[in-house]
Wavefront OBJ file of the C-alpha trace (Angstrom):
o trace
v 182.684 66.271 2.926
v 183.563 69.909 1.930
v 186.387 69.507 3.641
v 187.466 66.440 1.801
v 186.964 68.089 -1.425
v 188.651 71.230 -0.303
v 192.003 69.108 -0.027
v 191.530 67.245 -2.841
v 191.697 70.838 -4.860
v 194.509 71.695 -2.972
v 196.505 68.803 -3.987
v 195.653 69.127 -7.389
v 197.104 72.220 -7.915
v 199.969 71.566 -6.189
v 200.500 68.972 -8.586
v 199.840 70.843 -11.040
v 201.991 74.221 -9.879
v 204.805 70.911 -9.807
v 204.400 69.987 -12.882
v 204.477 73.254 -14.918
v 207.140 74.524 -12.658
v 209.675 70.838 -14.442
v 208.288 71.847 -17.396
v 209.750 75.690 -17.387
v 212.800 74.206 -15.874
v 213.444 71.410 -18.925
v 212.450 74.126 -21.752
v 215.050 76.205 -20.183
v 217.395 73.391 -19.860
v 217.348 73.049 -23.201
v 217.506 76.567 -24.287
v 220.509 76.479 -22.609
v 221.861 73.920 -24.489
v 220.991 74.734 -27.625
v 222.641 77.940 -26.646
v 225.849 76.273 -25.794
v 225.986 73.946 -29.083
v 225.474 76.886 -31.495
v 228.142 78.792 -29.527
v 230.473 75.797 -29.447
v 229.915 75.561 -33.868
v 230.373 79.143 -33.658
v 234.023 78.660 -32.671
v 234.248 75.836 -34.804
v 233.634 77.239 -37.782
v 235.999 79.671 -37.172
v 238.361 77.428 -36.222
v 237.954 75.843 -39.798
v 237.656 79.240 -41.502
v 241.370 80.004 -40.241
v 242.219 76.553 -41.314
v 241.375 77.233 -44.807
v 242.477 80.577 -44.909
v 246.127 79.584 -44.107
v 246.369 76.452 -46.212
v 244.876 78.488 -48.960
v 247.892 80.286 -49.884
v 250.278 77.503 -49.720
v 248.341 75.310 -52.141
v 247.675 78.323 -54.135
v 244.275 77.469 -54.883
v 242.314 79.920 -56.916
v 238.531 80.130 -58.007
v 237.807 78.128 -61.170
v 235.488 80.572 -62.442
v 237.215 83.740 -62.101
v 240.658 83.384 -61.344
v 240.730 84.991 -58.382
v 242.210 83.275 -54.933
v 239.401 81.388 -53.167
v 237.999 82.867 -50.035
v 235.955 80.127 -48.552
v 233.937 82.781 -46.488
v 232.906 84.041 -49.851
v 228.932 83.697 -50.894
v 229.190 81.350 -54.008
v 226.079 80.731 -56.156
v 224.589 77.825 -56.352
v 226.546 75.298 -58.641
v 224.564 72.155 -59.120
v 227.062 70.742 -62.185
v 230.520 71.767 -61.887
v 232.890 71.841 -65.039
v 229.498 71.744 -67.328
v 231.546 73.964 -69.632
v 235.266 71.593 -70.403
v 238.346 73.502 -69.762
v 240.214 74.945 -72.710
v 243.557 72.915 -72.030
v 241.324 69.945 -71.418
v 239.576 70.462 -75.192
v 242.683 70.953 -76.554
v 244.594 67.821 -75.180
v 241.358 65.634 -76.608
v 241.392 67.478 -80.233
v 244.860 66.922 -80.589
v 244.836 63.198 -79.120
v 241.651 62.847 -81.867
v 244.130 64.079 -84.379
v 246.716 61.615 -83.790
v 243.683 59.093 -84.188
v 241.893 60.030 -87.321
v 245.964 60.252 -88.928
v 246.170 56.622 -87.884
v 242.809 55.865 -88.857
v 243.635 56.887 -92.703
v 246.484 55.272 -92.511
v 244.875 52.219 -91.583
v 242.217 52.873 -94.181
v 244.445 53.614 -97.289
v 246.617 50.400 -96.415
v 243.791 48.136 -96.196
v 242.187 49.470 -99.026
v 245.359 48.870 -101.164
v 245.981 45.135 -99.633
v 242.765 44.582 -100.491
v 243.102 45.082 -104.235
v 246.162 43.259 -104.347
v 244.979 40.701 -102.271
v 241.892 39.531 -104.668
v 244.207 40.098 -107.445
v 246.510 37.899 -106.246
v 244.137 35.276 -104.552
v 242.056 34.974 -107.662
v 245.058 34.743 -109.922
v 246.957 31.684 -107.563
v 243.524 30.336 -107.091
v 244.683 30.707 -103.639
v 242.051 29.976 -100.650
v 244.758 31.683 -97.734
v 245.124 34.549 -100.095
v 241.536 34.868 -100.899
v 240.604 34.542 -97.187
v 243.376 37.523 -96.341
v 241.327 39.727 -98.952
v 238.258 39.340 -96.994
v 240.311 40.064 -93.624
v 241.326 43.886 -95.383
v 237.762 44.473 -97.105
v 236.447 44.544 -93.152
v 239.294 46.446 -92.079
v 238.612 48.825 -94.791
v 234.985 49.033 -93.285
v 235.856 49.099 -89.667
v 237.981 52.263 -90.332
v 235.260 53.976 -92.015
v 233.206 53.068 -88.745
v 235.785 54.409 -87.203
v 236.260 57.869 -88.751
v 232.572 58.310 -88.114
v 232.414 57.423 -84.714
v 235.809 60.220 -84.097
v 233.450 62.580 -85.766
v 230.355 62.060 -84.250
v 231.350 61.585 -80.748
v 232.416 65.244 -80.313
v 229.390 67.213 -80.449
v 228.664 68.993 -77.792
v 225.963 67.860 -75.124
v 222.248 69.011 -75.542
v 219.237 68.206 -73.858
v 218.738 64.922 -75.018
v 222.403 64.110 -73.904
v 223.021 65.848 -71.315
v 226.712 64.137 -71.137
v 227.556 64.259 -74.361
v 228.134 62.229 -77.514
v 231.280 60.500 -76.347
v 229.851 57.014 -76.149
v 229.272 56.629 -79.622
v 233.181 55.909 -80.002
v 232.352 52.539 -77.989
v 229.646 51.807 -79.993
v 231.000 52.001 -83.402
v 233.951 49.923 -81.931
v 231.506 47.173 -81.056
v 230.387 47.563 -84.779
v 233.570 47.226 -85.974
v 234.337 44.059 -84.088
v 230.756 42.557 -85.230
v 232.452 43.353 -88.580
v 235.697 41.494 -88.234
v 233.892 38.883 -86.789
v 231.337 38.440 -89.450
v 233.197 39.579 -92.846
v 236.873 38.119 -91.838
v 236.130 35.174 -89.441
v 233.187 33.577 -90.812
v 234.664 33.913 -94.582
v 237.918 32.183 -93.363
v 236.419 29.695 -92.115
v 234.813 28.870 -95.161
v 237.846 29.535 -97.330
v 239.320 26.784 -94.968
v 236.429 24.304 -95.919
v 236.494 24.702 -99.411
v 240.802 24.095 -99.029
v 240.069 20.818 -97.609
v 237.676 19.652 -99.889
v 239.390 21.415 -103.442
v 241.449 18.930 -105.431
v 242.861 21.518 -108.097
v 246.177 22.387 -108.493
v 247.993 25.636 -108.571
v 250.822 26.757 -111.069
v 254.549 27.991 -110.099
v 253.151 31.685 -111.331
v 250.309 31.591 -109.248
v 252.558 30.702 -106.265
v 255.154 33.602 -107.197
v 252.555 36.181 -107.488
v 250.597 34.939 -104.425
v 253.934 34.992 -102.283
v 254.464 38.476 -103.611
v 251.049 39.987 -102.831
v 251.552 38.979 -99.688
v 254.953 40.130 -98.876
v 253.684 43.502 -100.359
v 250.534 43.336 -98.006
v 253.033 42.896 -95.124
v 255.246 46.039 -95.785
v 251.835 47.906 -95.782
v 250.557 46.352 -92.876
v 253.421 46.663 -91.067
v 253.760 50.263 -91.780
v 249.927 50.579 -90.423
v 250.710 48.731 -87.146
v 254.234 51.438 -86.387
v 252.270 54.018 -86.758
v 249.892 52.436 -84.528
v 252.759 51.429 -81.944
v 254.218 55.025 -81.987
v 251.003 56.394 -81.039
v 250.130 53.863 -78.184
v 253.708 54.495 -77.016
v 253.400 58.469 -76.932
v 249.993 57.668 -75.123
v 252.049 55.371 -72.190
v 254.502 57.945 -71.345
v 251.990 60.859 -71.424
v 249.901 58.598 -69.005
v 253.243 57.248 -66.976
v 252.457 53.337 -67.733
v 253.655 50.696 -69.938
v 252.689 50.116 -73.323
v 251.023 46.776 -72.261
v 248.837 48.661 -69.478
v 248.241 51.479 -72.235
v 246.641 48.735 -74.863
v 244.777 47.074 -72.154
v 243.133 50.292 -70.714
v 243.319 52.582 -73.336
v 240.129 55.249 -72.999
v 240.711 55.485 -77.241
v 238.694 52.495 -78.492
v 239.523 53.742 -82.198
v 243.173 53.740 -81.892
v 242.820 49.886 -79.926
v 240.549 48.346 -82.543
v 243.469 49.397 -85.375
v 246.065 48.128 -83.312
v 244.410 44.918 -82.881
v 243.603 45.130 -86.212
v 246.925 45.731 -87.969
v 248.783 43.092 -85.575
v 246.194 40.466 -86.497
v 246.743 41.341 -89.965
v 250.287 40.959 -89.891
v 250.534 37.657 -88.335
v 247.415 36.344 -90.278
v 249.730 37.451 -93.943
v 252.711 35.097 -92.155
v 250.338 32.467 -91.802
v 249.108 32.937 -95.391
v 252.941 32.659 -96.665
v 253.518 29.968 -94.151
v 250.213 28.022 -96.076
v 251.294 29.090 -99.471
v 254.609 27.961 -99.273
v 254.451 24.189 -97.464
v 251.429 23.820 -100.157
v 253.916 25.167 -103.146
v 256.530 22.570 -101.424
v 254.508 19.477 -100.321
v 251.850 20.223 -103.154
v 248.756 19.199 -100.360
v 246.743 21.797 -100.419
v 245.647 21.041 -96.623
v 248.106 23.214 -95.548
v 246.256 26.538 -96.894
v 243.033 25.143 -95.260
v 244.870 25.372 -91.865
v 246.183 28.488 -92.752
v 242.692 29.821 -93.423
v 241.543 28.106 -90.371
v 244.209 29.607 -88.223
v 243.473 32.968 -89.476
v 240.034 32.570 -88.744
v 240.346 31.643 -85.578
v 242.578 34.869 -84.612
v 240.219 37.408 -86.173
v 237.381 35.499 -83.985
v 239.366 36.243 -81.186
v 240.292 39.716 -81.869
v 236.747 40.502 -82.475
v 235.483 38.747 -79.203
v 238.093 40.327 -77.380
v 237.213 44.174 -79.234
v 233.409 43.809 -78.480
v 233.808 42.509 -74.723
v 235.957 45.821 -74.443
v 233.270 48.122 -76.382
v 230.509 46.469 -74.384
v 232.137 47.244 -70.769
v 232.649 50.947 -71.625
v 228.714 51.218 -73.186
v 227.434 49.352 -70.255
v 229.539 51.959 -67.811
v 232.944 51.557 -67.431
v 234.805 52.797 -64.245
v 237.646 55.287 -64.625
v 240.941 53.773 -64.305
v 242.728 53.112 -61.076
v 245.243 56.107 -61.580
v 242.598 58.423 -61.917
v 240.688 56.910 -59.098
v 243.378 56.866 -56.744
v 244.518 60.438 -57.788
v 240.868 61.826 -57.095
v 240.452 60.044 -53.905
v 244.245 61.683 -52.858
v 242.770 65.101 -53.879
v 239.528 65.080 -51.572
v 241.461 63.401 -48.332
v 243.670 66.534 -48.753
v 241.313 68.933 -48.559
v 241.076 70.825 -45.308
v 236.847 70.633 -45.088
v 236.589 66.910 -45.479
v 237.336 64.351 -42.813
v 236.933 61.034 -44.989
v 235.950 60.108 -48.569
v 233.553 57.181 -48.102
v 232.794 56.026 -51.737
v 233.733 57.004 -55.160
v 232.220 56.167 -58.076
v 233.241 56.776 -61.750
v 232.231 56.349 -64.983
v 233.981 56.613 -68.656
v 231.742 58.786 -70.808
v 234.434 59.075 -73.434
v 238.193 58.912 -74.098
v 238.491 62.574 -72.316
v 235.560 62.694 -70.125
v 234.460 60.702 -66.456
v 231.861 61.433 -64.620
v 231.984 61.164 -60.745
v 229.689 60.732 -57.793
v 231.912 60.591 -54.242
v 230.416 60.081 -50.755
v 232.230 62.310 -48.465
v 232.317 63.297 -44.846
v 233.246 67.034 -43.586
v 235.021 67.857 -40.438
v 232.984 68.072 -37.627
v 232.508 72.279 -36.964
v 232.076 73.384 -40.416
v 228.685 75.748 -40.682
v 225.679 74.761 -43.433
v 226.038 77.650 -44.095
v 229.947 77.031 -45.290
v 229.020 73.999 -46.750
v 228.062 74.787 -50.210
v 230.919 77.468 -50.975
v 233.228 74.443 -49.749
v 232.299 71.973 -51.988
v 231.788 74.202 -55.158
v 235.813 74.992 -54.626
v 236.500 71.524 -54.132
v 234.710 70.726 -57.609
v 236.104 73.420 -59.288
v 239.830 73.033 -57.995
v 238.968 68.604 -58.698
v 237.980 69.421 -62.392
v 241.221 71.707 -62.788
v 243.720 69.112 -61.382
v 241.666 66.206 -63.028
v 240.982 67.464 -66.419
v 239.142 64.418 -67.650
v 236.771 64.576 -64.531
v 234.109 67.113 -65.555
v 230.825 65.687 -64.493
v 231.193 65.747 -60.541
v 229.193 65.183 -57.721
v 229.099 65.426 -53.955
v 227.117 63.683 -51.771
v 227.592 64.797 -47.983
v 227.128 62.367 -44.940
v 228.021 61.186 -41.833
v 230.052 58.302 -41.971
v 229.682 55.091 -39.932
v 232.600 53.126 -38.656
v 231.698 50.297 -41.117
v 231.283 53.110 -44.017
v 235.111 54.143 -43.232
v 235.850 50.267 -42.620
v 234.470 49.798 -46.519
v 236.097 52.948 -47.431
v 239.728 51.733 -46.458
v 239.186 48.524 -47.927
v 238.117 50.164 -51.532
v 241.125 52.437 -50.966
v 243.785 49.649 -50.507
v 241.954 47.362 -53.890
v 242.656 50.451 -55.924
v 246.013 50.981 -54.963
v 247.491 47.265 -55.510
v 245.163 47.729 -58.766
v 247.019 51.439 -59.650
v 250.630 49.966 -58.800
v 249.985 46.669 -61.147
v 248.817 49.115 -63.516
v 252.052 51.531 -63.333
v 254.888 49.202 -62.701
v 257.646 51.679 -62.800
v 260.008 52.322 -65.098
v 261.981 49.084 -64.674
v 260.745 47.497 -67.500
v 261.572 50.729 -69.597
v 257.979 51.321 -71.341
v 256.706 53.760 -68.776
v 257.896 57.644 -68.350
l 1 2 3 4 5 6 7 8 9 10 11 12 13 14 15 16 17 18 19 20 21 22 23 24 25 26 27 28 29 30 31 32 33 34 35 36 37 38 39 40 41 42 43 44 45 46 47 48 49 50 51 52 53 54 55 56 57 58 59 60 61 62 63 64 65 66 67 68 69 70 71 72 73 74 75 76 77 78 79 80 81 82 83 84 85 86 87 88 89 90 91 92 93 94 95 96 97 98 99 100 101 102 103 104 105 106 107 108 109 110 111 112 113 114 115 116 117 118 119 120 121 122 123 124 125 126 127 128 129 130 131 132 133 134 135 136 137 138 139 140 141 142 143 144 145 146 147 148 149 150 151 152 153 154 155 156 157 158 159 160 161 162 163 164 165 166 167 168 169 170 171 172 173 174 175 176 177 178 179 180 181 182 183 184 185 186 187 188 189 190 191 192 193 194 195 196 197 198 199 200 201 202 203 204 205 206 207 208 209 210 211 212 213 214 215 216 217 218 219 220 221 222 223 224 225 226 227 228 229 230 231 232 233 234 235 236 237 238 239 240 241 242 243 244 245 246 247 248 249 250 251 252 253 254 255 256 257 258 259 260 261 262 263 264 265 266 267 268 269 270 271 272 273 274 275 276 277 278 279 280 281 282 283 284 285 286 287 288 289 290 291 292 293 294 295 296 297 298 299 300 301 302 303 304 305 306 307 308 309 310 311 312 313 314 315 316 317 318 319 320 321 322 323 324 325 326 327 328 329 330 331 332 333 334 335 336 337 338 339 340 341 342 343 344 345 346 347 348 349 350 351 352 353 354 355 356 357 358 359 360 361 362 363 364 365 366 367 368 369 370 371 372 373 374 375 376 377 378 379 380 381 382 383 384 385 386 387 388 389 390 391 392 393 394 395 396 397 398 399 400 401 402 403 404 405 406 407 408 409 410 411 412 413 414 415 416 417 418 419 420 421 422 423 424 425 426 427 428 429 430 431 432
């Protein structure tokens, strides 16, 4: 019996002299390892290091913050919003953009204000309903551009802590008042100018048609004048931005300076449909034709205000930048030497001169934690410099899937066919 028990304790710790004997030998397996790994990203990193250090000087890339050339061995602190502070050029560019606005604003404002007059003058001496219904067009431009000043003015005080990204979105929503305003003050009271044409019997003197006709012709000159001055503007905004005029109205960042140009062109072309009324009814003597005048009228400034407010409520809901700028950024971080792949980008229109951007990116494999942070406070700096409108930026690091990158080229190729409709070229001769 003893000597049944005696083996059994003999086995025993031979098993058990085994089994700590595998365990010192996988603990020091994977010492080793972990020996050879941070040896192996040792040599990486320096790898990368030299990388940088040679394409540094033939970018030129210097240090946002001081000036200096970058050294991407160099401690940074820690930078947790990039470009809080906008660049001087970039403040500039904006004031005098905002200058060119307001100038077209007043413009706007001291044309409508005159039409107006003349307009009510002129509608109540014709007895005119078209004429009458045109006055009520320029009394809510009048408004709109006083909506408009404000919003230029409001929307450029700086951020504080209970807007942390600024004021800029107030420009959007003082657009969407001003198209609440055509829609309610011009379409709405042309619509009922138009009812009471079809159902008024009176009749309306040669004077009253002469001085109706005249108003109006005057009210076009002054229009018209409104709406170059609009044009030029829009125009010097397409080549500065390299795209055609059309591209420039549709995705203009300046909601002010689209809501007068819709304004003014609506206001030209309802005063030709006024004349056209005016005239058949001074010809024909049925006063119908003014009520389709008015109706006509009031049908366009519906539509300019629908299409005004779907505009101003895109950008307050959150707008992306536009494909230029997307496609630009998303250039700018596959160029950089520390990131293998940009796997999502996401923008956002804060105002006419301002985007703020979150981007999903993926660094080549080698590069230290340690590295990491200096890397992508350059990258933000140098992305804010060559972007001036992107000041709000983010970086997200991770490691990409094969479907991320799969997504990632397929986002890539939607915003270039959606970049290249928006720049055609210069074949049709609008764009620089």
């Amino acid at each position: 019996m003893d000597e049944v028990t005696a083996g059994a304790k003999t086995a025993s710790t031979r098993k058990t002299s085994t089994s700590t004997k595998a365990t010192r030998t996988r603990a020091e397996a994977m010492r080793r390892k972990a020996m050879r790994k941070k040896t192996t990203r040792t040599e990486a990193a320096g790898a990368g290091s030299a990388a940088v250090e040679t394409a540094s000087p033939k970018t030129g890339r210097v240090d946002g913050l001081t000036g200096q050339a970058e050294s991407p061995g160099r401690a940074r602190p820690r930078d947790q919003h990039v470009a809080e502070a906008r660049p001087g050029p970039q403040g500039a560019a904006g004031d005098r953009r905002d200058g060119e606005t307001r100038t077209t604003v007043w413009v706007a404002l001291g044309a409508n204000l005159l039409i107006a007059v003349a307009k009510l003058v002129g509608g109540f001496v014709a007895a005119s309903p078209a004429l009458l219904s045109e006055a009520a067009h320029s009394v809510a431009d009048s408004l709109n551009e006083v909506f408009l000043l404000a919003s230029l003015r409001r929307s450029r005080r700086p951020a504080d802590d209970a807007h942390p990204f600024g004021y800029g979105k107030e420009r959007f929503f003082w657009s969407l008042i001003a198209a609440v305003g055509i829609f309610v003050t011009g379409g709405c009271f042309s619509f009922f100018q138009s009812f009471e044409a079809f159902h008024s019997s009176s009749e309306e003197t040669f004077a009253g048609y002469v001085t109706g006709l005249a108003v109006l012709v005057v009210a076009l000159l002054a229009e018209g004048t409104s709406l170059v001055r609009a044009l030029c503007q829009v125009r010097a905004q397409a080549r500065a931005q390299a795209r055609s005029m059309a591209a420039e109205v549709r995705h203009s960042e300046d909601p002010a300076l689209r809501t007068v140009l819709a304004e003014d062109s609506a206001a030209c072309l309802g005063v030709l449909l006024a004349i056209a009324g005016m005239a058949l009814h001074m010809v024909t003597g049925r006063g119908w034709y003014e009520g389709v005048a008015s109706l006509l009228i009031g049908v366009l400034l519906v539509y300019i205000a629908f299409a005004l407010g779907r505009s101003a409520k895109d950008q307050l809901i959150g707008e992306a930048a536009e494909p230029g700028l997307q496609r630009e950024i998303i250039d700018f971080l596959d160029g950089q030497p520390e990131i293998d792949a940009v796997i999502e980008v996401l923008t956002m229109r804060m105002s006419p001169d301002s985007v703020l951007l979150a981007a999903r990116v993926d660094l080549v494999p080698g590069v230290d934690s340690e590295n990491v942070e200096g890397a992508l406070v350059r990258v933000k700096q140098n992305l804010a410099q060559r972007c001036s409108d992107v000041d709000h930026i983010f970086l997200d690091v991770t490691d990409a899937t094969r479907d991320d990158r799969r997504r990632a080229r397929r986002a890539r190729e939607e915003i270039e066919r959606a970049a290249e409709e928006e720049t055609p070229g210069n074949g049709d001769g609008t764009a620089a």
